[in-house]
N, C-alpha and C positions, 0 to 999 in steps of 0.2 A: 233369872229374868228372861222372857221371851226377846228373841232376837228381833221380832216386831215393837215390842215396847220401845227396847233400847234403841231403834233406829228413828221412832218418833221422838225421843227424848233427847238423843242428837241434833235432830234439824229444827228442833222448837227453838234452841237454842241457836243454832246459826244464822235462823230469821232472824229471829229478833237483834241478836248484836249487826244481822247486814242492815234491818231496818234505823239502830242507831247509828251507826258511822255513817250512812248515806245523810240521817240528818245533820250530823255534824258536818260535812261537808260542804254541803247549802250553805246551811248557817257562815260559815269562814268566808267560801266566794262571795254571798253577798255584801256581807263586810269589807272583803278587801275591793271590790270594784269600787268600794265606795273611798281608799285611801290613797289608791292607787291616780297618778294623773292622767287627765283624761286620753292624753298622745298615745299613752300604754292601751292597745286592743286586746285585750286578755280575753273576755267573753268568758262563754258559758260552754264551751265544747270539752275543755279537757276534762269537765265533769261526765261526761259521755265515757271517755276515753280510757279513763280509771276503771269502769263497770265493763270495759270490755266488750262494748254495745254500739259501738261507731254505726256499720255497717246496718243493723238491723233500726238505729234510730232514724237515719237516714231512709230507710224505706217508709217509715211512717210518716218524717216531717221534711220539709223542705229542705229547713234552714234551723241552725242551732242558736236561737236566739231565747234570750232568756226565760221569755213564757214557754216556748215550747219543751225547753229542755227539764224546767221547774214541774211541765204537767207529764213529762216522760218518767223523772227520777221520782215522783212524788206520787201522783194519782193514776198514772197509766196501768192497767191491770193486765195489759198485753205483753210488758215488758218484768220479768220475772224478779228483776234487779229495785225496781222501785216499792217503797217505802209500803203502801197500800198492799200491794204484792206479797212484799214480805210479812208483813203483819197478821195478812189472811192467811198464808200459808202455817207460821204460826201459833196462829188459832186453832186452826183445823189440826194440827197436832197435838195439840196441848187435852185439845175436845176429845181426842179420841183413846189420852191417857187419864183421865182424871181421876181414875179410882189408885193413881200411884202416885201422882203429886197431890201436893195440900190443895186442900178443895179453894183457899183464897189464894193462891196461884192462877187458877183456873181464871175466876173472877176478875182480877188484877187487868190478867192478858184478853180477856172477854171486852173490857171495859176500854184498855185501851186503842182496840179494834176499832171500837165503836164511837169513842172520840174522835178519835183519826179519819174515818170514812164521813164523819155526821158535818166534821170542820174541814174538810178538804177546800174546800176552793178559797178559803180564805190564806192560801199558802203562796197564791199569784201574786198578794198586795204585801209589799216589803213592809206595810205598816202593820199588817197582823203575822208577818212571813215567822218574823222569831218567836214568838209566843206559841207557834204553833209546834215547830220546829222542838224548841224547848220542851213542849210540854211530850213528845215520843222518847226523847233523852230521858228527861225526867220519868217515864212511864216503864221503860225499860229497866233503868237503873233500879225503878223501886222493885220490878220481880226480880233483877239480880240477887237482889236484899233479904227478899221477902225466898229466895230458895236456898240460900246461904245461913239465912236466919232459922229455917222452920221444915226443910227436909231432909231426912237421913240422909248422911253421909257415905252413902253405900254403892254398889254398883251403878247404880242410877242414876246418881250424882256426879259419878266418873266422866260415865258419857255424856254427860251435862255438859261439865268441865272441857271436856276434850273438841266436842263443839263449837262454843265459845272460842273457844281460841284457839281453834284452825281460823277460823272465819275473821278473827281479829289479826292474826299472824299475814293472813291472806290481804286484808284490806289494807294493812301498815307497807306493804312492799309495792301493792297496787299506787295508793299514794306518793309516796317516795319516787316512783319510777316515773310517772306522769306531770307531778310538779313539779321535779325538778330536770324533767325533757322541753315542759309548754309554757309553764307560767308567764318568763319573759324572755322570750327568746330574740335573739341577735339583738341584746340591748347596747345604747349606744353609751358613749359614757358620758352624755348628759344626764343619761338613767340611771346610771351605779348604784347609788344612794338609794334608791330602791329595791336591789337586789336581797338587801336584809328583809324587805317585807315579805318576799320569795320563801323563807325559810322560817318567818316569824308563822309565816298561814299554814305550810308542813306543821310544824308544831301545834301549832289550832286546831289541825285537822283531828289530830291525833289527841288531843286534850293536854298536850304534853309542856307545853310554854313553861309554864309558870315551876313543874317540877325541874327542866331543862337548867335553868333559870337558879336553881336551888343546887342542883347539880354539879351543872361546868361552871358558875359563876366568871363568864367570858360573854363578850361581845359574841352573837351568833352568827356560827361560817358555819359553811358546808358540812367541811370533814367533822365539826364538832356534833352536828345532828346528825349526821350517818351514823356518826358512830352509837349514840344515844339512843335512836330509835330504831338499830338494828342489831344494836350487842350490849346494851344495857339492860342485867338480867333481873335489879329489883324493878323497873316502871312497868306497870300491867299489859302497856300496850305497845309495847317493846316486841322487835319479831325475838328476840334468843328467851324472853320472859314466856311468852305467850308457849314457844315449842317445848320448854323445861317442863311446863304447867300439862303438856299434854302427854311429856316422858310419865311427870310422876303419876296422874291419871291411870298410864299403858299399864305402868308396873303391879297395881293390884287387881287387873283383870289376867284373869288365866287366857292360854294360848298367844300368848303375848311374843316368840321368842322372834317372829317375823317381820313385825312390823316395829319394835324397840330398835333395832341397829340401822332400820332407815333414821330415824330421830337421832340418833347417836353422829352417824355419820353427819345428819344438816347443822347440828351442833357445833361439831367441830371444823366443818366447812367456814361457819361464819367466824368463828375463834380465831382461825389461823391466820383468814382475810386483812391485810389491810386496807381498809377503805380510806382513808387520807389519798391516798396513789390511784384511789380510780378517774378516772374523767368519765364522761355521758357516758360513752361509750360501752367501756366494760362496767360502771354500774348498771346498766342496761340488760348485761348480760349476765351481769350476778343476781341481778334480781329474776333474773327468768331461771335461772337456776333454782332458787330459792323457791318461787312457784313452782317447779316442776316437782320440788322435794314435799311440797305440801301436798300437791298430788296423789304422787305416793303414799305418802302415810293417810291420805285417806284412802286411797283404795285399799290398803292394808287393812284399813280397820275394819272397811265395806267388807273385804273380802271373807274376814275370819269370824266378823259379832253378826253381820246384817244378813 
C-alpha cells in the first residue's frame, strides 16, 4: 500500500469520528442547559474549551453565547474543529481513495456531506437542533458499519482502525478534562444535588450512561466514571479500549518496533494510576500526560507509514 493511500485512509477516519463526537457533544449541552437550574451559568464556552480553540474563537466572536458558539462548532469552515470542516475534510479524502474503498463508502460519506452543508442552518433552532445533530451520528455510524461490513480486513483497515481511535482516545480525555474542571464550578451546597447531572453529561458525551449504568451498577461519583471511561478496556470509547484497539492494529503492520512500546508504556501508565486519589488537579495533569502520549504515537506512525 502507498504511504499516500494509507495517510488518507487515516484522516478519513479521524474526520469523521471528530465530526461525530463534536455532534454528540451539542447534543448533551443542549439538553442539560435545559435540566440544569437556571442560577447554574454553565453556557456554551467549555464547548470551545474542549476543541482547544478558546483563543482563536475569540478572535472571530465576541462573546461565547450559544448561537455563536453552535455556528463556530458546527458551520464555521474557518475553524478546522467544526462539524462542516471535518466532514469536508473527509470527503476529500475518501474522493481521492475511492478506487481502495467500496465504492458505497464513497457514496454514504458523499451523501452525508451533502446533507450536512444543504441542512446547516437549521442547527441554530433547538427545535430542529437534534434531528440534525442525530442525523451526522447516525450518518457516521452507518459508514462505521458499512467499512466493518464490506472491506477487506487488510492493511488498510488497520490504519482505518488506528485513526478512529486515536481521535476517539483524544476526545474522551479532552472531555473528561474540561467537564469535569467548568461544568459547575465553585457549586454551593444548595447545588450538590446537581453535581450527578455533572457526570450523568461526561457519560452522554461519550455515549456511555446506559453501558456505565450496566457496569458499576452504583449511584454515579466521580472516581466511578474515571475510572470507566479511562480504564475500562471492553467499552469502545473508553481511552485504555480505544489505545488496545490501536496496539492490536500496530502489530500487524511491519516496522512496527518504534512506535508499539510508546502504546505499551501509555497502557501501563493508565493501569498502575489510581484515579479514586486524584483531585482537579493532578487529573489535570494525568490527562495532559495522556495527550502528550497520543501525540506520540501519532507522530510515530506519521513518522514511519506517512
Amino acid at each position: 500500500m502507498l504511504s499516500r493511500v494509507a495517510n488518507k485512509i487515516y484522516w478519513m477516519a479521524r474526520y469523521l469520528e471528530r465530526a461525530e463526537n463534536t455532534a454528540r457533544l451539542i447534543n448533551v449541552n443542549t439538553h442539560l442547559l435545559l435540566d440544569l437550574p437556571k442560577r447554574v451559568k454553565l453556557g456554551w464556552e467549555p464547548i470551545v474549551d474542549i476543541t482547544s480553540r478558546h483563543d482563536y474563537f475569540y478572535s472571530l466572536y465576541e462573546e461565547a453565547d450559544e448561537r455563536s458558539v453552535i455556528r463556530f462548532m458546527v458551520t464555521d469552515l474557518r475553524n478546522p474543529d467544526s462539524i462542516l470542516c471535518a466532514l469536508n475534510m473527509a470527503r476529500e479524502n475518501t474522493r481521492t481513495i475511492r478506487d481502495i474503498i467500496p465504492r458505497e463508502v464513497w457514496e454514504q460519506v458523499n451523501a452525508l456531506h451533502l446533507n450536512a452543508k444543504t441542512n446547516a442552518r437549521s442547527v441554530q433552532t433547538q427545535r430542529h437542533r437534534y434531528d440534525y445533530l442525530r442525523s451526522i451520528i447516525l450518518g457516521v455510524q452507518t459508514i462505521s458499519g458499512m467499512l466493518a461490513g464490506i472491506m477487506t480486513h487488510d492493511e488498510g483497515y488497520d490504519f482505518l482502525r488506528m485513526g478512529r481511535n486515536l481521535e476517539r482516545a483524544d476526545m474522551t480525555t479532552r472531555i473528561i478534562d474540561v467537564r469535569s474542571a467548568t461544568l459547575l464550578p465553585d457549586m454551593s451546597e444548595a447545588l450538590s444535588p446537581f453535581e450527578n447531572l455533572q457526570w450523568v453529561s461526561v457519560l452522554k458525551s461519550l455515549s456511555a450512561y446506559q453501558m456505565y449504568r450496566r457496569e458499576m451498577r452504583l449511584r454515579i461519583s466521580r472516581p466511578d466514571v474515571l475510572k470507566f471511561l479511562l480504564q475500562e478496556e471492553r467499552f469502545p470509547r473508553a481511552f485504555y479500549h480505544a489505545i488496545c484497539q490501536v496496539h492490536n492494529c500496530l502489530v500487524n503492520l511491519p516496522r512496527n518496533e518504534k512506535t508499539l512500546p510508546l502504546i505499551t508504556k501509555l497502557q501501563q501508565k493508565l493501569q498502575n494510576s489510581k484515579l479514586q486519589t486524584f483531585n482537579q488537579g493532578k487529573l489535570h495533569e494525568f490527562i495532559d500526560e495522556l495527550q502528550l502520549g497520543i501525540i506520540k504515537i501519532h507522530n510515530g506512525i506519521n513518522k514511519t507509514y506517512f
